[in-house]
mmJSON file of the N, C-alpha and C atoms, coordinates in Angstrom:
{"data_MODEL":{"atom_site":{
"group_PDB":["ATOM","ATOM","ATOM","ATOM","ATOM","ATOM","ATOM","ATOM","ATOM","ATOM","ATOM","ATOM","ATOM","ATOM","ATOM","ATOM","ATOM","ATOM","ATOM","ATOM","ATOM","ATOM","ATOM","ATOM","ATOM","ATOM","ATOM","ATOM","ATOM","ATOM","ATOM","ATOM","ATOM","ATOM","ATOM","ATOM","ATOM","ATOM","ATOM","ATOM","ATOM","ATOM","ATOM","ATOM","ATOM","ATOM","ATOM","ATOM","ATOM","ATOM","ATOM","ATOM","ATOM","ATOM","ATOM","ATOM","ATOM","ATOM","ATOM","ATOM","ATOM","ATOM","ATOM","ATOM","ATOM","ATOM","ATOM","ATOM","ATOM","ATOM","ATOM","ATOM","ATOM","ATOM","ATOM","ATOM","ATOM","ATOM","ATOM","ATOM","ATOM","ATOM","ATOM","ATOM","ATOM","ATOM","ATOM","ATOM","ATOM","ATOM","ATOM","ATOM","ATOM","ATOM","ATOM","ATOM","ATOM","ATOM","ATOM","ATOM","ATOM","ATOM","ATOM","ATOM","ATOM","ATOM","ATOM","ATOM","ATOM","ATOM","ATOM","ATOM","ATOM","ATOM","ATOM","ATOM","ATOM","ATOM","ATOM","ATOM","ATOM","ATOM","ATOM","ATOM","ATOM","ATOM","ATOM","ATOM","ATOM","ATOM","ATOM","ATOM","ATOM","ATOM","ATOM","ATOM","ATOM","ATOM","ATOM","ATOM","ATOM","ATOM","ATOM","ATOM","ATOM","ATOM","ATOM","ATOM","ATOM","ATOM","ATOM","ATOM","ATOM","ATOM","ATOM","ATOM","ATOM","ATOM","ATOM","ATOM","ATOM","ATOM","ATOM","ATOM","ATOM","ATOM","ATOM","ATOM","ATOM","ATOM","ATOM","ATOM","ATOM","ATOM","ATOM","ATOM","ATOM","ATOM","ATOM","ATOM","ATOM","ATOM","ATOM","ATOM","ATOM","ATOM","ATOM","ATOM","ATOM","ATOM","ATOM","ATOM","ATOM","ATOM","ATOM","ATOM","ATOM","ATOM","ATOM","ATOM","ATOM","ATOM","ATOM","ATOM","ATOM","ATOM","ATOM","ATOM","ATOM","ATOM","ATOM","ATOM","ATOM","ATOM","ATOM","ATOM","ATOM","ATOM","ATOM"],
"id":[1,2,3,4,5,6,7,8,9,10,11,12,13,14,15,16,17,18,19,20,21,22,23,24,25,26,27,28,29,30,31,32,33,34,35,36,37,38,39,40,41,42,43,44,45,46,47,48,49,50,51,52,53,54,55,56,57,58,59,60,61,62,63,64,65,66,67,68,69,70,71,72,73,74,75,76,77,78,79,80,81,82,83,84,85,86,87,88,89,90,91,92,93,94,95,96,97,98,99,100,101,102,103,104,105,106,107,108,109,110,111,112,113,114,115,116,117,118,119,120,121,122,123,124,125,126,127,128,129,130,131,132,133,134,135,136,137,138,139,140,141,142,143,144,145,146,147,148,149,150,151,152,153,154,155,156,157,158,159,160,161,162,163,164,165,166,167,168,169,170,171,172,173,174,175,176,177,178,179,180,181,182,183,184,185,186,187,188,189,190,191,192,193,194,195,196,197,198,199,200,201,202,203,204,205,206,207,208,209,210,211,212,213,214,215,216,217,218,219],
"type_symbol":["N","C","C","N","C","C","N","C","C","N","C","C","N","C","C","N","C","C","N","C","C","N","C","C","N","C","C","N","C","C","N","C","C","N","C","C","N","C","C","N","C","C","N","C","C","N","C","C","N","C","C","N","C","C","N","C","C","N","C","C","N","C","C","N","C","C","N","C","C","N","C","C","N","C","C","N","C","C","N","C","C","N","C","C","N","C","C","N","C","C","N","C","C","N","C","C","N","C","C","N","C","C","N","C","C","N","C","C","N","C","C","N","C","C","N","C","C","N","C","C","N","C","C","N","C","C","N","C","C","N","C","C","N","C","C","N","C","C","N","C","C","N","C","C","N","C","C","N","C","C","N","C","C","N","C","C","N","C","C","N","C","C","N","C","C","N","C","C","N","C","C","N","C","C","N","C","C","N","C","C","N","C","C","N","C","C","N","C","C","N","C","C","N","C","C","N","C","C","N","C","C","N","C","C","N","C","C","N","C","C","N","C","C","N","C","C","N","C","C"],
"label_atom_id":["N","CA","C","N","CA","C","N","CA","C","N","CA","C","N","CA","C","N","CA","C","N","CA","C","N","CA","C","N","CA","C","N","CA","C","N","CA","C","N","CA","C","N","CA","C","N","CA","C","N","CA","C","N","CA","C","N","CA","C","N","CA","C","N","CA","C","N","CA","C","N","CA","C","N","CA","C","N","CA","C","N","CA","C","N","CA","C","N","CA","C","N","CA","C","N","CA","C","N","CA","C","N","CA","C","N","CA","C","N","CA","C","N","CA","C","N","CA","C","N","CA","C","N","CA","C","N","CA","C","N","CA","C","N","CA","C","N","CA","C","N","CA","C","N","CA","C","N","CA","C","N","CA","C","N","CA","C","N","CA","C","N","CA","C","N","CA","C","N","CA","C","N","CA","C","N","CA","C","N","CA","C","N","CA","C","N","CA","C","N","CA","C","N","CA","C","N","CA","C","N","CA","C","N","CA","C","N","CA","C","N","CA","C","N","CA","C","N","CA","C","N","CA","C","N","CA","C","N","CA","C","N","CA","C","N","CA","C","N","CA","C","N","CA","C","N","CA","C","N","CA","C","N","CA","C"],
"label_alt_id":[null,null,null,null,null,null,null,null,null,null,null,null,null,null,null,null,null,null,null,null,null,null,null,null,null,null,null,null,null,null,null,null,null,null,null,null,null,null,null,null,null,null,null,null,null,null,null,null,null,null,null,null,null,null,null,null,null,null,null,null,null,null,null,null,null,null,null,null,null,null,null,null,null,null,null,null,null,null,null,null,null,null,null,null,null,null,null,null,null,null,null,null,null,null,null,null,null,null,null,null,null,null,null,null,null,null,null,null,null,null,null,null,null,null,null,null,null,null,null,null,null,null,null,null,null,null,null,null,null,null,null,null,null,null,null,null,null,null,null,null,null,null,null,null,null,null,null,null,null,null,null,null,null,null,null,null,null,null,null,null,null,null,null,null,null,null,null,null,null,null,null,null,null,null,null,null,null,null,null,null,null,null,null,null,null,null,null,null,null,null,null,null,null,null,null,null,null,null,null,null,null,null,null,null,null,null,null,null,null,null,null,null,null,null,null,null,null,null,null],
"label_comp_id":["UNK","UNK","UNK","UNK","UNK","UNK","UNK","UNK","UNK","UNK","UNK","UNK","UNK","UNK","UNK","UNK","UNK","UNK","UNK","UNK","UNK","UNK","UNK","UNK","UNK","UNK","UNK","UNK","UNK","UNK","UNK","UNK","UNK","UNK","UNK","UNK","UNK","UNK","UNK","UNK","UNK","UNK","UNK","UNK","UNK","UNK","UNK","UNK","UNK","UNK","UNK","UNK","UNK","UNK","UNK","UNK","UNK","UNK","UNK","UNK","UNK","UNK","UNK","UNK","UNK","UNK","UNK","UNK","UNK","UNK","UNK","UNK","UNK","UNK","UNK","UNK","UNK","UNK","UNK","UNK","UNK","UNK","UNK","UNK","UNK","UNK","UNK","UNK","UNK","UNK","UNK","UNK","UNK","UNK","UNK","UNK","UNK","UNK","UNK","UNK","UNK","UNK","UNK","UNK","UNK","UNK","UNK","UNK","UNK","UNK","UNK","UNK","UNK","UNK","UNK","UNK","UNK","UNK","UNK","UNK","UNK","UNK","UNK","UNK","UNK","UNK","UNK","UNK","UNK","UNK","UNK","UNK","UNK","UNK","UNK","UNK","UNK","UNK","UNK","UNK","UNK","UNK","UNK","UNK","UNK","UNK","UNK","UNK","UNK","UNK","UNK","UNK","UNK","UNK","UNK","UNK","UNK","UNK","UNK","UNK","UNK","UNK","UNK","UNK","UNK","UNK","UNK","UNK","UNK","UNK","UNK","UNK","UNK","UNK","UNK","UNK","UNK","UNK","UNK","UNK","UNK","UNK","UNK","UNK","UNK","UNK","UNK","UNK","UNK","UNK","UNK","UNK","UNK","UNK","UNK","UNK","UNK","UNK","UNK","UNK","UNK","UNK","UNK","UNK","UNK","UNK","UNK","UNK","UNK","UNK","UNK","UNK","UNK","UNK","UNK","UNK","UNK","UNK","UNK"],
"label_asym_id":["A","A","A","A","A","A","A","A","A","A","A","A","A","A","A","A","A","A","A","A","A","A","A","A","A","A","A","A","A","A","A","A","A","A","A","A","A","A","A","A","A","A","A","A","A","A","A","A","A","A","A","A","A","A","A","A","A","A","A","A","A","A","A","A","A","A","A","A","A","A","A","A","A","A","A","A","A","A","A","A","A","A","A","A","A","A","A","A","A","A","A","A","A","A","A","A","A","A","A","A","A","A","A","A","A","A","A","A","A","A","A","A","A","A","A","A","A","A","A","A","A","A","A","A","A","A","A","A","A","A","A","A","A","A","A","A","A","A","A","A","A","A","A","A","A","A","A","A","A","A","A","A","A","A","A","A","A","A","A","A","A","A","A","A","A","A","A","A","A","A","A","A","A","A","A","A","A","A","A","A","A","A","A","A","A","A","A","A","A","A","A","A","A","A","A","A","A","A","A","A","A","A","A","A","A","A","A","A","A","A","A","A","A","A","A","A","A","A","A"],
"label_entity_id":["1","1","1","1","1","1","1","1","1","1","1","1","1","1","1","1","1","1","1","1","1","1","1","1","1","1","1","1","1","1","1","1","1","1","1","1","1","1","1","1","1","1","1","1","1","1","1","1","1","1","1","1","1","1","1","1","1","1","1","1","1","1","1","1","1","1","1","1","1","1","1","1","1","1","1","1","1","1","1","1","1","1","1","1","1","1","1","1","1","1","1","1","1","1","1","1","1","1","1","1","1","1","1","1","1","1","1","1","1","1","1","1","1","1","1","1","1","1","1","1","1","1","1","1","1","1","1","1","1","1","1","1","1","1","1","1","1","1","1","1","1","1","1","1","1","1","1","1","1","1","1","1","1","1","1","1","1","1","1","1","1","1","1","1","1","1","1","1","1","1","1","1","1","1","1","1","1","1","1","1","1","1","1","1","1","1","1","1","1","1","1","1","1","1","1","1","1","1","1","1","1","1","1","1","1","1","1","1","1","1","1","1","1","1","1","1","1","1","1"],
"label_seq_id":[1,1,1,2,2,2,3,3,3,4,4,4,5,5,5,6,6,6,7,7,7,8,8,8,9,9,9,10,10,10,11,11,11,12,12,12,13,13,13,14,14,14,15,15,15,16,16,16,17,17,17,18,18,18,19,19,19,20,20,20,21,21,21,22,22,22,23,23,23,24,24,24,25,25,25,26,26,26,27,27,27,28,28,28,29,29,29,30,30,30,31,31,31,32,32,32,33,33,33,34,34,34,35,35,35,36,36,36,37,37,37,38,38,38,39,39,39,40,40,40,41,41,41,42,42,42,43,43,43,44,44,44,45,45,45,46,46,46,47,47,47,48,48,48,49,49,49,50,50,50,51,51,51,52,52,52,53,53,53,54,54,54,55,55,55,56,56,56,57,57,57,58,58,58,59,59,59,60,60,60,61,61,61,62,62,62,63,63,63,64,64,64,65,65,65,66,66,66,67,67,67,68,68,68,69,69,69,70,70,70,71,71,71,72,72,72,73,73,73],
"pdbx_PDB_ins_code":[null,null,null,null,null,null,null,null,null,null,null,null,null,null,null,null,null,null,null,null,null,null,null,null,null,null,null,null,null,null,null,null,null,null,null,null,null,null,null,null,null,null,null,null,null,null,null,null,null,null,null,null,null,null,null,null,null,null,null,null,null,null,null,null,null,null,null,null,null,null,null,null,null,null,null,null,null,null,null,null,null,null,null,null,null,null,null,null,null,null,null,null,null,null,null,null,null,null,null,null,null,null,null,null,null,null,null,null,null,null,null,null,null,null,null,null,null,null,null,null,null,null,null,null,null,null,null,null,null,null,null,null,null,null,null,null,null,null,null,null,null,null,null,null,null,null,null,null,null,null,null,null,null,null,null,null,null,null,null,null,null,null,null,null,null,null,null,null,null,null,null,null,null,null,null,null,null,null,null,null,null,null,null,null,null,null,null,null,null,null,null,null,null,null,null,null,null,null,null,null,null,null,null,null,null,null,null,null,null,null,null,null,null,null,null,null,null,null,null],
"Cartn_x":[-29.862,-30.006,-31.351,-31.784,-33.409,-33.156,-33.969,-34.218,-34.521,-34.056,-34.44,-35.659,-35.067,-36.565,-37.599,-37.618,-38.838,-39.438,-38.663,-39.102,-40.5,-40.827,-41.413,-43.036,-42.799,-43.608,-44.64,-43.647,-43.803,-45.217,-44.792,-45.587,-46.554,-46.925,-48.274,-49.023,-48.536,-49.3,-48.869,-47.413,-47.366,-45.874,-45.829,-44.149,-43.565,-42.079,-41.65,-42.343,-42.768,-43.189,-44.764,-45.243,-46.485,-46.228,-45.76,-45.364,-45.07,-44.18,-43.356,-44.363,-45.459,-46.63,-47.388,-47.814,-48.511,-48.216,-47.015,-46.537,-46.111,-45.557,-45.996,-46.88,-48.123,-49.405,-49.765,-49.599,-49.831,-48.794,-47.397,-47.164,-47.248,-47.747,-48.329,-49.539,-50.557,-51.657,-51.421,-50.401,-50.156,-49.669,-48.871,-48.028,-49.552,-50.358,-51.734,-52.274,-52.595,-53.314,-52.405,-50.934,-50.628,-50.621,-50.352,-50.602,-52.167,-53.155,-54.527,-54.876,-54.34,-54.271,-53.817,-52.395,-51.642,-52.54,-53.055,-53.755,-54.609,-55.949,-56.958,-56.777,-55.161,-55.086,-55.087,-54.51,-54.805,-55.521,-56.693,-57.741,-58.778,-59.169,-60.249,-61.354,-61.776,-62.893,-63.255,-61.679,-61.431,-60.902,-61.313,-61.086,-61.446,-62.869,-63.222,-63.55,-63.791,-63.496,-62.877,-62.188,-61.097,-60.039,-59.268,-58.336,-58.804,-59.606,-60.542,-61.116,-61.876,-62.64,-60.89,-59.753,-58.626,-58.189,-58.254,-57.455,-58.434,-59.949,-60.623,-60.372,-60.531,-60.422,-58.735,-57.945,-56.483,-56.566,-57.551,-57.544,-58.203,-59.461,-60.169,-59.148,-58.285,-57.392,-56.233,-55.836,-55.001,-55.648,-56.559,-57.547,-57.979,-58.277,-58.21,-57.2,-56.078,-55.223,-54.6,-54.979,-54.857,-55.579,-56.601,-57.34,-57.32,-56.913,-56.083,-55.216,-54.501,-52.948,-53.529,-54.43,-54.825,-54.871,-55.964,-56.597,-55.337,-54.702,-53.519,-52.436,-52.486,-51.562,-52.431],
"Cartn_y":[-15.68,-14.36,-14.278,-13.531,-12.938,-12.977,-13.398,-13.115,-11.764,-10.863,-9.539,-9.65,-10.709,-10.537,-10.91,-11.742,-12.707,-11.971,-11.652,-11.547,-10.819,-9.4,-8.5,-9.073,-9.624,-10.281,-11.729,-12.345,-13.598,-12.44,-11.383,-10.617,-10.106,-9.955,-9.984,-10.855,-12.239,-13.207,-13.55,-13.365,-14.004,-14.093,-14.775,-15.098,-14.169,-14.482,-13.239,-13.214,-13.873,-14.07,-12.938,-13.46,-13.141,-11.498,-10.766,-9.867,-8.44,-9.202,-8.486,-8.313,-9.328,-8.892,-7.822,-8.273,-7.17,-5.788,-5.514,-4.524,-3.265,-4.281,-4.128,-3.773,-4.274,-3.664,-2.803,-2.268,-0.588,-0.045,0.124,0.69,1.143,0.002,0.675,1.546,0.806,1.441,3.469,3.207,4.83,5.398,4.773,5.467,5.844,5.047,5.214,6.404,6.157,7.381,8.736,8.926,10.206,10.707,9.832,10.011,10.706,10.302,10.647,11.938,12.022,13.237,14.476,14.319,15.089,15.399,15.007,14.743,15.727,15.586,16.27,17.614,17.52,19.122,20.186,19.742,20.393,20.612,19.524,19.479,18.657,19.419,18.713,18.477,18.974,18.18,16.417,16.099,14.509,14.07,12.688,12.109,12.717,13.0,13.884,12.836,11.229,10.825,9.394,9.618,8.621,8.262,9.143,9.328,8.483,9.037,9.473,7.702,7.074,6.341,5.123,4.302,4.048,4.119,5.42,5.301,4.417,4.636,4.111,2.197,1.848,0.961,0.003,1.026,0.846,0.378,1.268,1.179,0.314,0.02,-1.347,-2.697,-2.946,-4.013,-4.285,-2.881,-2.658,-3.728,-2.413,-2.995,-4.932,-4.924,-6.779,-7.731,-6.727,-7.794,-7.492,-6.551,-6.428,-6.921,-7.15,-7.641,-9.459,-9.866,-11.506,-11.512,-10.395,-10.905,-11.156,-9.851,-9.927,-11.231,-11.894,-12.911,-14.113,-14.084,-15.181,-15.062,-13.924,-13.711,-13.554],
"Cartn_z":[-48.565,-49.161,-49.887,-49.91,-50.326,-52.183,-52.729,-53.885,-54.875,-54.866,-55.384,-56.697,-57.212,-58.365,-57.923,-56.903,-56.726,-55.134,-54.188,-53.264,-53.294,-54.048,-54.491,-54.841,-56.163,-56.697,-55.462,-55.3,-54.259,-53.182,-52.555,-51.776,-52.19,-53.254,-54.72,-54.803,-54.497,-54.977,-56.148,-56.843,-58.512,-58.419,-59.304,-59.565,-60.209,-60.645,-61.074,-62.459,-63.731,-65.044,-64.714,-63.814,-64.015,-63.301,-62.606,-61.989,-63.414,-63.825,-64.957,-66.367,-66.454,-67.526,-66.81,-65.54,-65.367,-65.255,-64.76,-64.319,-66.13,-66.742,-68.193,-68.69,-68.474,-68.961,-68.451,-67.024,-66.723,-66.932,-67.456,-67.977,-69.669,-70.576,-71.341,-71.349,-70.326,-70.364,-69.55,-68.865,-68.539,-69.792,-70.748,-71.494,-72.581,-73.26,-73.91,-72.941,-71.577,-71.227,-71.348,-71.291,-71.067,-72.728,-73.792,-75.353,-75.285,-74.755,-75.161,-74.369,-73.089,-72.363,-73.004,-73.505,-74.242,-75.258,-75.967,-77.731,-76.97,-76.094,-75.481,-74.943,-74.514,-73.742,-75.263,-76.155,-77.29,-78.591,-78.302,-79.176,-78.144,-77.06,-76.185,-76.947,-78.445,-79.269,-78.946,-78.708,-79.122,-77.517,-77.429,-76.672,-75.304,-75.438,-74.041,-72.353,-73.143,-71.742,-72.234,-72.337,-73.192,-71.798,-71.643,-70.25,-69.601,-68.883,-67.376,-67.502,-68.772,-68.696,-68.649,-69.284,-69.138,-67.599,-67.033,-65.894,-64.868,-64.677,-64.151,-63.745,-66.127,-66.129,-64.985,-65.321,-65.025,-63.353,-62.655,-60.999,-60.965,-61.209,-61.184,-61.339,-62.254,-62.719,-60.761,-61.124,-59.562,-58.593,-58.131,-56.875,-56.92,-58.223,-58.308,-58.062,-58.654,-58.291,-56.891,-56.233,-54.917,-53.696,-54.222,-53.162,-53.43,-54.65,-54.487,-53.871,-53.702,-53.05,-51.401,-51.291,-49.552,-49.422,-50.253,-49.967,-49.762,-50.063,-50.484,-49.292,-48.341,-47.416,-45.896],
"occupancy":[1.0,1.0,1.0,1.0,1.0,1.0,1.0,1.0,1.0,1.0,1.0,1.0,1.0,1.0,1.0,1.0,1.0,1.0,1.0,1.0,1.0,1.0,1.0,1.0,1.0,1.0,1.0,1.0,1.0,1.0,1.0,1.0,1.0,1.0,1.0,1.0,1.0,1.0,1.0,1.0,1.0,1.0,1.0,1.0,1.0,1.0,1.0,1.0,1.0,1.0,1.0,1.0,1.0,1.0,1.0,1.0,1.0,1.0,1.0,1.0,1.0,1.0,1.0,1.0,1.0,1.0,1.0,1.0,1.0,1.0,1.0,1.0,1.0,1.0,1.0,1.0,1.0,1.0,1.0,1.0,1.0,1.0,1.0,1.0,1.0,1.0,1.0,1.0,1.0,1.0,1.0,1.0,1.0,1.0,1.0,1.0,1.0,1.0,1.0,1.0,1.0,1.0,1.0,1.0,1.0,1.0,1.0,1.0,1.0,1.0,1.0,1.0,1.0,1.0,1.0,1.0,1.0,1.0,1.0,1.0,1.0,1.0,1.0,1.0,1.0,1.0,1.0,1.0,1.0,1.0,1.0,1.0,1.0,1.0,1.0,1.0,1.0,1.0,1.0,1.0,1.0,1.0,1.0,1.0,1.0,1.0,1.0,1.0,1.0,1.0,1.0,1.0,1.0,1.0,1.0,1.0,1.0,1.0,1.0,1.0,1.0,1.0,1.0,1.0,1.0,1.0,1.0,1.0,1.0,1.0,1.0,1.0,1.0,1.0,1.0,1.0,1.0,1.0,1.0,1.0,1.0,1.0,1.0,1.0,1.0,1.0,1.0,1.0,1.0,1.0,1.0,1.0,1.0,1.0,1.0,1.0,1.0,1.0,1.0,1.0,1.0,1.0,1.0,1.0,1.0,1.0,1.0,1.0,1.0,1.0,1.0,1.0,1.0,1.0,1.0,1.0,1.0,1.0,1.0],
"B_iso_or_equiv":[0.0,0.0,0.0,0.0,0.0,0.0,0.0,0.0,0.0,0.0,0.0,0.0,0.0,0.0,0.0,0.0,0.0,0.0,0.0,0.0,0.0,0.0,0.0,0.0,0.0,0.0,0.0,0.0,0.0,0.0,0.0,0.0,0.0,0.0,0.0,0.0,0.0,0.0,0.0,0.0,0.0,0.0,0.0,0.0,0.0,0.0,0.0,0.0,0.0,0.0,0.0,0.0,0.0,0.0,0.0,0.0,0.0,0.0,0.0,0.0,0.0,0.0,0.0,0.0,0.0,0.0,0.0,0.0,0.0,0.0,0.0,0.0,0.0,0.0,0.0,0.0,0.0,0.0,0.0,0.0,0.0,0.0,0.0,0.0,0.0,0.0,0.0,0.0,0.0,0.0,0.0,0.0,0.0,0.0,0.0,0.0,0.0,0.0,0.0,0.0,0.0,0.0,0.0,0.0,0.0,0.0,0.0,0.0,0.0,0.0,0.0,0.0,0.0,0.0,0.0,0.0,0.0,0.0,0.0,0.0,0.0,0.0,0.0,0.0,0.0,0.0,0.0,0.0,0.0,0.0,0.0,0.0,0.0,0.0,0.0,0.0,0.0,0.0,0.0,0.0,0.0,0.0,0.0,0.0,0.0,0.0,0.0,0.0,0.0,0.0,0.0,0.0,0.0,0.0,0.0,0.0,0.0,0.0,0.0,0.0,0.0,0.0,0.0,0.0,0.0,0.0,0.0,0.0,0.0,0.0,0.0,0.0,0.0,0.0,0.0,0.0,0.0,0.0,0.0,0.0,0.0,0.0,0.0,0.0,0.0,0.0,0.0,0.0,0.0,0.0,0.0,0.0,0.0,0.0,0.0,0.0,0.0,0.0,0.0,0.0,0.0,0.0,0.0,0.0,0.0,0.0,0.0,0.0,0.0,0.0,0.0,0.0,0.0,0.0,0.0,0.0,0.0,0.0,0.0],
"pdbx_formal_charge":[null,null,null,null,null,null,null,null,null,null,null,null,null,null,null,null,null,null,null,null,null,null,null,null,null,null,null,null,null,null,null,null,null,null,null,null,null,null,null,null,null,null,null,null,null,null,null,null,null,null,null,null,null,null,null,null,null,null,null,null,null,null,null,null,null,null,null,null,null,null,null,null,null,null,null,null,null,null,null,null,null,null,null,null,null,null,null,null,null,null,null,null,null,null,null,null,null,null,null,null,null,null,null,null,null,null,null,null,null,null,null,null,null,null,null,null,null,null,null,null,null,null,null,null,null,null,null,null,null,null,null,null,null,null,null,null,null,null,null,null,null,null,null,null,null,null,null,null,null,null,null,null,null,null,null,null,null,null,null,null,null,null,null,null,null,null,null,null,null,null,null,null,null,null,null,null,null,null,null,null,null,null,null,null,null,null,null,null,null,null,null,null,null,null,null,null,null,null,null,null,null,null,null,null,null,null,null,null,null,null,null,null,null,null,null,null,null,null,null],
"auth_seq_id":[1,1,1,2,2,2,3,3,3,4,4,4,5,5,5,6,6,6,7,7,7,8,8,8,9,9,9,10,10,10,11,11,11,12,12,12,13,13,13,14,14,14,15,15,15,16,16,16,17,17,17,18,18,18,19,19,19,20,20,20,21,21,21,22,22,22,23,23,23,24,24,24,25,25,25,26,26,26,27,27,27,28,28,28,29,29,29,30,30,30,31,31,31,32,32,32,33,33,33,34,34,34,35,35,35,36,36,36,37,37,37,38,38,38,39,39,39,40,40,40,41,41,41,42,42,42,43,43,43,44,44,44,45,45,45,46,46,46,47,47,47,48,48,48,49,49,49,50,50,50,51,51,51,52,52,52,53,53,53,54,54,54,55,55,55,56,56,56,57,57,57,58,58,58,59,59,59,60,60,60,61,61,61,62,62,62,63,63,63,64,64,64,65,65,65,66,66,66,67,67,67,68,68,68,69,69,69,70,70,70,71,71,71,72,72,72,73,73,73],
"auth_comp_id":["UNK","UNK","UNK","UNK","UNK","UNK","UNK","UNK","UNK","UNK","UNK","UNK","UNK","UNK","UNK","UNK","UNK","UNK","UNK","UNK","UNK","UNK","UNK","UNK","UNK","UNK","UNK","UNK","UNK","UNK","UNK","UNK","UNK","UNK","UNK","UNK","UNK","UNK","UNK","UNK","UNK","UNK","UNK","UNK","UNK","UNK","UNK","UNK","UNK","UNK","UNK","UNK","UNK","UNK","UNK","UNK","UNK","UNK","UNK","UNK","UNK","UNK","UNK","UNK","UNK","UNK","UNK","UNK","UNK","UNK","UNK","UNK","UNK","UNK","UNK","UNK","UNK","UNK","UNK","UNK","UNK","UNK","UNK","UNK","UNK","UNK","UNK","UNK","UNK","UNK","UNK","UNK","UNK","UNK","UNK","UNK","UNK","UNK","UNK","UNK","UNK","UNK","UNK","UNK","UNK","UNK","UNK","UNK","UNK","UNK","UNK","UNK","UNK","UNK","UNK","UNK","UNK","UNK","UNK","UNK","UNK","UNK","UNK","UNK","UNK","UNK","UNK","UNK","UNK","UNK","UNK","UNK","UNK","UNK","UNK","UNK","UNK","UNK","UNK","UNK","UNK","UNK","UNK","UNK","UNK","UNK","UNK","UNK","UNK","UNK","UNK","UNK","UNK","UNK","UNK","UNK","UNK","UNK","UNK","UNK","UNK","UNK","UNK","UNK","UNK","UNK","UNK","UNK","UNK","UNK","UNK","UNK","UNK","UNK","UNK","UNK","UNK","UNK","UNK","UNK","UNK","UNK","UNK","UNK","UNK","UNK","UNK","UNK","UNK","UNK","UNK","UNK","UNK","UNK","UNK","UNK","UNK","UNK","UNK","UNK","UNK","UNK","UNK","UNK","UNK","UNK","UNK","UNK","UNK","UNK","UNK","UNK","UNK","UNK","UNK","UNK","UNK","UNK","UNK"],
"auth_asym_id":["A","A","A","A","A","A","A","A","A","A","A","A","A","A","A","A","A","A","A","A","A","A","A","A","A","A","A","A","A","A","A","A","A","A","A","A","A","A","A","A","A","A","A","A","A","A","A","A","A","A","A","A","A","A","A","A","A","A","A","A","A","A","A","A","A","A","A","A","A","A","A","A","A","A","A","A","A","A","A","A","A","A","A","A","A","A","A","A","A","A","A","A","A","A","A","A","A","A","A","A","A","A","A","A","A","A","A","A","A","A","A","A","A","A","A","A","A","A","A","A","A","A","A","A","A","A","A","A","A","A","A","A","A","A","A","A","A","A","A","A","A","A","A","A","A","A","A","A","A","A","A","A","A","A","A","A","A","A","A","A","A","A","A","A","A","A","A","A","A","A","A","A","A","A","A","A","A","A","A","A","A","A","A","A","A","A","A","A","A","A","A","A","A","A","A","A","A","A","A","A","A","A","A","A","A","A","A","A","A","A","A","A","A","A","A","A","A","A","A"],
"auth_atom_id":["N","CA","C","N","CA","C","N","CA","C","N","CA","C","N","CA","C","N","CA","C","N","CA","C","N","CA","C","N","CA","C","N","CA","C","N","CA","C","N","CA","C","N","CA","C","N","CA","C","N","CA","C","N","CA","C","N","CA","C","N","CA","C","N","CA","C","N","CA","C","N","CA","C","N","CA","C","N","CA","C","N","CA","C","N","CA","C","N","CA","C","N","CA","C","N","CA","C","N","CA","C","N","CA","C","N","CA","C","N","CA","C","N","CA","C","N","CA","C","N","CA","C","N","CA","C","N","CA","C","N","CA","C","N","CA","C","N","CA","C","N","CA","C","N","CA","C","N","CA","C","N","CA","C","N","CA","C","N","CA","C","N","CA","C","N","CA","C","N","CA","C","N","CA","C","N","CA","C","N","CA","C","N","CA","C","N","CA","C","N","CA","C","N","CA","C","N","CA","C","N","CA","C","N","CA","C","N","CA","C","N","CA","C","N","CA","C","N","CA","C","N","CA","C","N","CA","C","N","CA","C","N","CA","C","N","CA","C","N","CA","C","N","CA","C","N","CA","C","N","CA","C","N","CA","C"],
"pdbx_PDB_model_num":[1,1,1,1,1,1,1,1,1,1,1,1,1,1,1,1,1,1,1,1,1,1,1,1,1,1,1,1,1,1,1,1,1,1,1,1,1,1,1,1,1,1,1,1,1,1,1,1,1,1,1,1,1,1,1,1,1,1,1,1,1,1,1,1,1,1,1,1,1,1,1,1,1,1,1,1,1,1,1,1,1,1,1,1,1,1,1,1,1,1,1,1,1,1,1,1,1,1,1,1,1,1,1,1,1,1,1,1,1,1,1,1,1,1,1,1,1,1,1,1,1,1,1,1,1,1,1,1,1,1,1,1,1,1,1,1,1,1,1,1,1,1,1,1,1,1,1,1,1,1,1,1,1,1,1,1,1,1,1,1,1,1,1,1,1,1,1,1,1,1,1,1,1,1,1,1,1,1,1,1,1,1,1,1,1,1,1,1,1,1,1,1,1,1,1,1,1,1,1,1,1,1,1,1,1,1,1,1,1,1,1,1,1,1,1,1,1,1,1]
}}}
């Protein structure tokens, strides 16, 4: 029988420990960007590339750890 926690992760390139931090850290980092989004739609004075510059950072992180996994499979 297949592992449900691990199978997922295992296809990433990371175990389940390391899977579950990361996956963790973009979800805080979405939950920070939709707080600063929100904050901006109603006082766009502030945080004018705050978002935008986060989500960037956020896809860059993705794409890295995506293109290890290629590499690894």
């Amino acid at each position: 029988m297949k592992n449900l926690f691990t199978e997922h992760p295992n296809s990433a390139g990371q175990s389940y420990t390391e899977h579950f931090w990361f996956a963790l850290t973009i979800a805080g980092t979405c939950l920070v960007i939709t707080i600063v989004a929100t904050i901006h739609s109603v006082l766009p004075m502030i945080f004018k590339n705050t978002g935008s510059t986060l989500l960037q950072q956020l896809n860059s992180k993705i794409e890295a750890r995506d293109n290890n996994s290629a590499k690894l499979n």
